[in-house]
LUMVO-799167 format. One line per field, with one value per residue (C-alpha): residue number from 0; x, y, z. Coordinates in steps of 0.5 Angstrom, whole numbers, plus 2048, in hexadecimal, padded with zeros to 3 digits. Each point is the difference from the previous one (the first is absolute). Example, Ala and Ser with C-alpha at 12.3 -4.5 7.8 and 13.67 -1.06 7.14 Angstrom:
REM residues 2
num <- [0 | 1]
u <- [819 | 802]
v <- [7F7 | 807]
w <- [810 | 7FE]
REM end
This chain:
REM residues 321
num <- [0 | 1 | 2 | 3 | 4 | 5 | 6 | 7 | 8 | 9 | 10 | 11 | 12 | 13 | 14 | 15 | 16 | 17 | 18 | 19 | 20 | 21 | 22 | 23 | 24 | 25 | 26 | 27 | 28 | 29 | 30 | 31 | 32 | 33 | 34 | 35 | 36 | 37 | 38 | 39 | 40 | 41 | 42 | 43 | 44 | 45 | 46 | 47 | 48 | 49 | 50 | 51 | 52 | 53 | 54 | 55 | 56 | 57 | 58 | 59 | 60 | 61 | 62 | 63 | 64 | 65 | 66 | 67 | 68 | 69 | 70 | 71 | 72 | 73 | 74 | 75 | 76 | 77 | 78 | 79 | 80 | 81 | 82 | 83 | 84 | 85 | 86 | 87 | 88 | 89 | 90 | 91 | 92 | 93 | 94 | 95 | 96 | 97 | 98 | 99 | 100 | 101 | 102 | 103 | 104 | 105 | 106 | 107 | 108 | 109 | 110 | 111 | 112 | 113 | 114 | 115 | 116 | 117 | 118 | 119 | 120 | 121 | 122 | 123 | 124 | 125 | 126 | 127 | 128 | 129 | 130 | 131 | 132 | 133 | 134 | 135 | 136 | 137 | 138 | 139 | 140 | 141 | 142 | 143 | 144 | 145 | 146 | 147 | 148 | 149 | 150 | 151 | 152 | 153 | 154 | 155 | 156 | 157 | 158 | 159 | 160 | 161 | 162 | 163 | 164 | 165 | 166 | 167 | 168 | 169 | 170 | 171 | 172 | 173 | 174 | 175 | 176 | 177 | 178 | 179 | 180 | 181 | 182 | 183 | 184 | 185 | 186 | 187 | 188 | 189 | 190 | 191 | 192 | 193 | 194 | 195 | 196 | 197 | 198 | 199 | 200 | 201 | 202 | 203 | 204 | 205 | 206 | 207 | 208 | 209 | 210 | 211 | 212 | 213 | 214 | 215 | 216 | 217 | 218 | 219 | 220 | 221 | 222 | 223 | 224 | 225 | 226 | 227 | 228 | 229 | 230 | 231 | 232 | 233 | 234 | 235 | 236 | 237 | 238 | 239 | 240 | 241 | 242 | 243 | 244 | 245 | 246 | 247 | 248 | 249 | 250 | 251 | 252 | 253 | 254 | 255 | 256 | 257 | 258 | 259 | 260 | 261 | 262 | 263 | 264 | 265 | 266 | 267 | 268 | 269 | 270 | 271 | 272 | 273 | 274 | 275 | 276 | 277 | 278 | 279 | 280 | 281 | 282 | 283 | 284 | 285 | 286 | 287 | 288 | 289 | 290 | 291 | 292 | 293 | 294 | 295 | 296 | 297 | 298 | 299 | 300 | 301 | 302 | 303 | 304 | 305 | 306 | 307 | 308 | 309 | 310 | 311 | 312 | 313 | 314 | 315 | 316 | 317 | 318 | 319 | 320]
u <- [800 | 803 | 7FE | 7FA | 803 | 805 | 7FB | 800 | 7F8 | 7FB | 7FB | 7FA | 7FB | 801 | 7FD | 805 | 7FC | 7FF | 808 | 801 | 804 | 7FD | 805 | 800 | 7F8 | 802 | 804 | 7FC | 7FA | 7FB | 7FD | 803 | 801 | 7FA | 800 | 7FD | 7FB | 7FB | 7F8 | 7FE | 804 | 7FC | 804 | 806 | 800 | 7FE | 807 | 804 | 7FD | 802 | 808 | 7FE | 7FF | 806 | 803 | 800 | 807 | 804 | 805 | 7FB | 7FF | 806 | 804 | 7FA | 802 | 807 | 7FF | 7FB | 806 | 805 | 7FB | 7FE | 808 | 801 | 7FB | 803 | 7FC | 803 | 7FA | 7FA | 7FA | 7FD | 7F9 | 7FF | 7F8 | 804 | 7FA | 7FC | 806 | 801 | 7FA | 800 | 807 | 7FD | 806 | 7FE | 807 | 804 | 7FE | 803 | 806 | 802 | 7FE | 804 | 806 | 801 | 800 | 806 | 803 | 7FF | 802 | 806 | 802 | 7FD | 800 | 7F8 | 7FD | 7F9 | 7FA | 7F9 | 7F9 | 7FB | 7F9 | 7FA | 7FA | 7FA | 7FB | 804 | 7FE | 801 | 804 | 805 | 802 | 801 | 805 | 804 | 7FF | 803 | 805 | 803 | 801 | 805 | 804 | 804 | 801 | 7F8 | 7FF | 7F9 | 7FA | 7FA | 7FA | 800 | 7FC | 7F9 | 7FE | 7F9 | 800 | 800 | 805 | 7FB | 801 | 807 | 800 | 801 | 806 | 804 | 7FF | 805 | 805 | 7FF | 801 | 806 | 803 | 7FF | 800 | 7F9 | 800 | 7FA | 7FF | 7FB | 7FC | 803 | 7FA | 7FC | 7FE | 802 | 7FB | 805 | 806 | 7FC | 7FF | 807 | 802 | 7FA | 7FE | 807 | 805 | 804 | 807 | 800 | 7FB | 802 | 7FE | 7FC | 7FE | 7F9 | 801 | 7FF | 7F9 | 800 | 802 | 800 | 802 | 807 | 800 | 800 | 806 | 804 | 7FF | 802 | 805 | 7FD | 806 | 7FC | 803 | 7FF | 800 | 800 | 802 | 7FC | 7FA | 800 | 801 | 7F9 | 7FC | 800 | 803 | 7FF | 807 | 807 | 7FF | 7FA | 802 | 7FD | 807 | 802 | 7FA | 801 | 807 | 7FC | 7FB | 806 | 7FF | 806 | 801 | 804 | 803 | 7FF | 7FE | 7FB | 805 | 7FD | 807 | 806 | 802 | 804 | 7FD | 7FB | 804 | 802 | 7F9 | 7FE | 806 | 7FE | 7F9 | 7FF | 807 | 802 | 807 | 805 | 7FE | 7F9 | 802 | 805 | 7FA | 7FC | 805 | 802 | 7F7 | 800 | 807 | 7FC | 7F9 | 804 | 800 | 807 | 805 | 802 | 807 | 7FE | 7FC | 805 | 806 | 7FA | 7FF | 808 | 800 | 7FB | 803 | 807 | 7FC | 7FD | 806 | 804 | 801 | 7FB | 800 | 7FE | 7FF | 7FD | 7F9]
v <- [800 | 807 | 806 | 804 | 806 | 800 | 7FE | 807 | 801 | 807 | 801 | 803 | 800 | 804 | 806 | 804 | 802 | 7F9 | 7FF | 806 | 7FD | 7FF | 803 | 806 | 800 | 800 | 806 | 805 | 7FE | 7FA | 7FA | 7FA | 7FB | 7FC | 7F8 | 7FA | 800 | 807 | 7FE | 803 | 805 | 806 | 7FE | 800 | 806 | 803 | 7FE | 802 | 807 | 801 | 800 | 803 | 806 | 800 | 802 | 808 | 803 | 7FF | 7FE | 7FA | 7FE | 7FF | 7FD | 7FB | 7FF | 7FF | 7FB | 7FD | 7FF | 7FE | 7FA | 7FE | 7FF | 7FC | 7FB | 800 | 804 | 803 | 804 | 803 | 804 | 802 | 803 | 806 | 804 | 806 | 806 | 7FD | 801 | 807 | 802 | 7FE | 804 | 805 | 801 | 7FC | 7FE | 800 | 7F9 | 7FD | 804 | 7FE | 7F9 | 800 | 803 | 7FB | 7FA | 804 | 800 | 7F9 | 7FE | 803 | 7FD | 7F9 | 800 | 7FD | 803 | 803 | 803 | 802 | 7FF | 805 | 7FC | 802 | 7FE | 7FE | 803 | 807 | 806 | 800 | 806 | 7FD | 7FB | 806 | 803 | 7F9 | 801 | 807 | 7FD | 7FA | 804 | 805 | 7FB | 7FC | 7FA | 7FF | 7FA | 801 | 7FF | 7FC | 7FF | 7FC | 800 | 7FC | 7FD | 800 | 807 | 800 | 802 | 804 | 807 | 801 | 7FE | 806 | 801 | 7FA | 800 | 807 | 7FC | 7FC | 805 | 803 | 7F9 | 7FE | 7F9 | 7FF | 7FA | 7FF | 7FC | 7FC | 7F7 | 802 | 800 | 800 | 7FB | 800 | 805 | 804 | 7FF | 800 | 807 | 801 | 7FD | 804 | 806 | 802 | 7FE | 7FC | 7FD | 7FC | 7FE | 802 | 7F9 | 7FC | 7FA | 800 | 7FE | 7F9 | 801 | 801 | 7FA | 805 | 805 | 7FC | 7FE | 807 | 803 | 7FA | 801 | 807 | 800 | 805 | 800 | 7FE | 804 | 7FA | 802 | 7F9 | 803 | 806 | 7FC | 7FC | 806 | 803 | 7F9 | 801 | 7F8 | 7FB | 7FF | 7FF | 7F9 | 801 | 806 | 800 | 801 | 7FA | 7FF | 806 | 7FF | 7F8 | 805 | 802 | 808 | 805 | 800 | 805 | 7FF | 806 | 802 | 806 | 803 | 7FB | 7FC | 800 | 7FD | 7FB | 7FE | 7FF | 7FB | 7FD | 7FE | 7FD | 7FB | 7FE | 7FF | 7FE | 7FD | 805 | 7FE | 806 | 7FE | 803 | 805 | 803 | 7FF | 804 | 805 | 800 | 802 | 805 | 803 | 800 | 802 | 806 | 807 | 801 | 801 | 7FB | 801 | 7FF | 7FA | 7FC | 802 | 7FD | 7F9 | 7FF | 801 | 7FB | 7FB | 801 | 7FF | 7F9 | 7FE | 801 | 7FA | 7FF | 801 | 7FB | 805 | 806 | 803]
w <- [800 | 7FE | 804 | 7FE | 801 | 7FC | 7FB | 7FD | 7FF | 7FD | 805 | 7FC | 806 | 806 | 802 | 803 | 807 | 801 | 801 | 805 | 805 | 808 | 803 | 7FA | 802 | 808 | 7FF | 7FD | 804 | 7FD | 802 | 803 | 7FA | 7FF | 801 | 7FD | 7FB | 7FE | 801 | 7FA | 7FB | 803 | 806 | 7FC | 7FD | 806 | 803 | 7FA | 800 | 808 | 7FD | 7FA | 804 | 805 | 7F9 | 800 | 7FE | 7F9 | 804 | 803 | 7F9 | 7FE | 805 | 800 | 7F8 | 802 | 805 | 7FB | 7FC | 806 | 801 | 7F9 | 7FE | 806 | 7FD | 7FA | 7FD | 7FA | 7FC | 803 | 7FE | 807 | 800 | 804 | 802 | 7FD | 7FF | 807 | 803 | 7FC | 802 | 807 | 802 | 7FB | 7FB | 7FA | 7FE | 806 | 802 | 7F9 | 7FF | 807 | 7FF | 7F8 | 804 | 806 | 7FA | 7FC | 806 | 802 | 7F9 | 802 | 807 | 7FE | 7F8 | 800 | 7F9 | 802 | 7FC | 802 | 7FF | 803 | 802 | 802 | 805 | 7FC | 806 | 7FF | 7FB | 7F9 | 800 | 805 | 7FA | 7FB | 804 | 801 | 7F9 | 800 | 805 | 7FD | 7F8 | 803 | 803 | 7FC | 806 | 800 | 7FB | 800 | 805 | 802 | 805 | 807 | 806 | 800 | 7FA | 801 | 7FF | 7F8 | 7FB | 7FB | 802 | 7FF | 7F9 | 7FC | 805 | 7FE | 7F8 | 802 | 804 | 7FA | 7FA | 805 | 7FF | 808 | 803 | 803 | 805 | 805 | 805 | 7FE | 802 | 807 | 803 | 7FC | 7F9 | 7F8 | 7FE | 805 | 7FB | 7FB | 800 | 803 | 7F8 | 7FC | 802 | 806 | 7FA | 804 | 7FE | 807 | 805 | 807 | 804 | 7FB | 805 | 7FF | 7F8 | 801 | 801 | 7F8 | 7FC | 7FA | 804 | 801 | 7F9 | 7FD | 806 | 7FE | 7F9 | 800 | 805 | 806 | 806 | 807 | 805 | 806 | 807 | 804 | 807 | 7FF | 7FE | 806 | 804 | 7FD | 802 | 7F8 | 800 | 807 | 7FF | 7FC | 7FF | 7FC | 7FC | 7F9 | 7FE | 7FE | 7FB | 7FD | 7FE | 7FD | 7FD | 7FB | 804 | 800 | 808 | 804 | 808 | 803 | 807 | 800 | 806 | 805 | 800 | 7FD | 7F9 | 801 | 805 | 7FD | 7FA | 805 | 802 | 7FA | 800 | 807 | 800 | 7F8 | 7FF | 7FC | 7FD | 7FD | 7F9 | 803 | 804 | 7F9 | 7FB | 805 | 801 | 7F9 | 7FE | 805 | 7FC | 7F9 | 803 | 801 | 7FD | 801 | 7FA | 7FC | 802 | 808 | 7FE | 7FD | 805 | 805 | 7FD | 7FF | 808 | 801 | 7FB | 804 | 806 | 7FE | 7FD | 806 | 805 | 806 | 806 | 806 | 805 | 7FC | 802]
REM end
């Protein structure tokens, strides 16, 4: 068995919030760290906008996105494109830029302390105005390190209001990606490709509920972006055990490991080893399917795969994690 984390890796669904360190959130304030499951996303949501709000200062944004990249290396984390609530954010503090700038400068300094490549994607709660993602909008076309934006938050409110918003993401040549078959079924991903544009899927779970569904995503080739901890976490999977993640890639489904934040990412490889049997040759065609669903250059991407090709043909270790 080789070490997972060395095993260089692209992390594609991670929100930034979600990573702030506990004593990070102590220090400025916040709430003690929530443990165990959440009962129901309400509640989940309710304890990550308790931390969102210790965040008030440039200088808090940054130093959150520098120990994001500080934490991300150590994992083996090469490339990561970090979510961030940057208009709620701007409007709460009540400077619309400051947060993301802050945010855009702690990840160039954290690439040059720890050599991690991040870009950003700017979500959007589907409960909030449509107004707000017109300034995420705004936001993510004046920055060049924001690849592109996309909606979160709960499923069941809906999709078809923001239209008109992502048809200009789309003219301006933005990624679109929304969390969509998370806790709610296909017809939630089926908007999510149709009318919301999408060129990845944020979570996608819910698909095997649709045979069709599965047929055309694999045919197509759409990136899930899987969260397996995070899942269980939300009470959204009974356990890791029984995942649907093993199904999926049976299925033929492009399939990402990633942690929404709730863990860390190698940790989270190491899980599938230790509860799905996956070996290193599983693990590597993972890492290289996060690497390709990807919106990094095409220089970045091959430089990856070559990492991760060294990686499998290095001799294991009995005693790595």
């Amino acid at each position: 068995m080789r070490d997972v984390r060395a095993l260089p890796k692209a992390h594609l669904h991670v929100h930034l919030e979600s990573t702030v360190r506990p004593r990070t959130v102590r220090e400025l304030g916040g709430p003690p760290e929530h443990g165990g499951t959440f009962a129901t996303f309400r509640e989940f949501a309710d304890q990550r906008a308790k931390v969102r709000e210790v965040l008030r200062t440039a200088e808090h944004f940054r130093r959150i996105a520098v120990e994001f990249c500080e934490d991300e290396a150590a994992q083996g984390t090469r490339y990561a494109e970090v979510t961030f609530t940057a208009a709620a954010h701007g409007e709460r503090v009540g400077d619309p830029e400051m947060p993301l700038r802050a945010v855009l400068d702690g990840l160039a300094e954290g690439r040059e302390l720890y050599g991690i490549d991040c870009r950003v994607l700017l979500d959007h709660s589907r409960r909030r105005p449509v107004e707000r993602l017109w300034q995420t909008y705004r936001l993510a076309t004046r920055h060049e390190q924001v690849i592109g934006i996309g909606l979160a938050g709960d499923e069941s409110y809906p999709l078809a209001p923001f239209t008109d918003v992502f048809a200009a993401a789309w003219d301006a040549r933005l990624n679109l990606v929304h969390h969509a078959g998370e806790s709610a079924g296909a017809d939630s991903i089926r908007d999510a490709l149709g009318p919301g544009r999408a060129d990845r899927l944020g979570h996608g779970i819910r698909v095997l509920d649709d045979d069709d569904l599965v047929a055309e995503l694999s045919e197509r080739g759409v990136p899930l972006e899987v969260c397996p901890t995070s899942n269980v976490l939300l009470g959204l999977v009974p356990s890791l055990a029984e995942h649907p993640l093993p199904r999926m890639r049976e299925a033929g489904l492009t399939v990402t490991i990633n942690t929404d934040g709730e863990t860390a990412l190698a940790d989270e490889y190491a899980r599938l080893r230790d509860v799905f049997g996956y070996g290193d040759a599983d693990l590597a065609d993972l890492a290289h399917a996060s690497i390709d669903a990807s919106f990094a250059p095409i220089d970045v991407k091959a430089e990856l795969r070559a990492g991760v090709n060294a990686w499998l043909a290095a001799p294991g270790d009995a005693g790595a994690a």
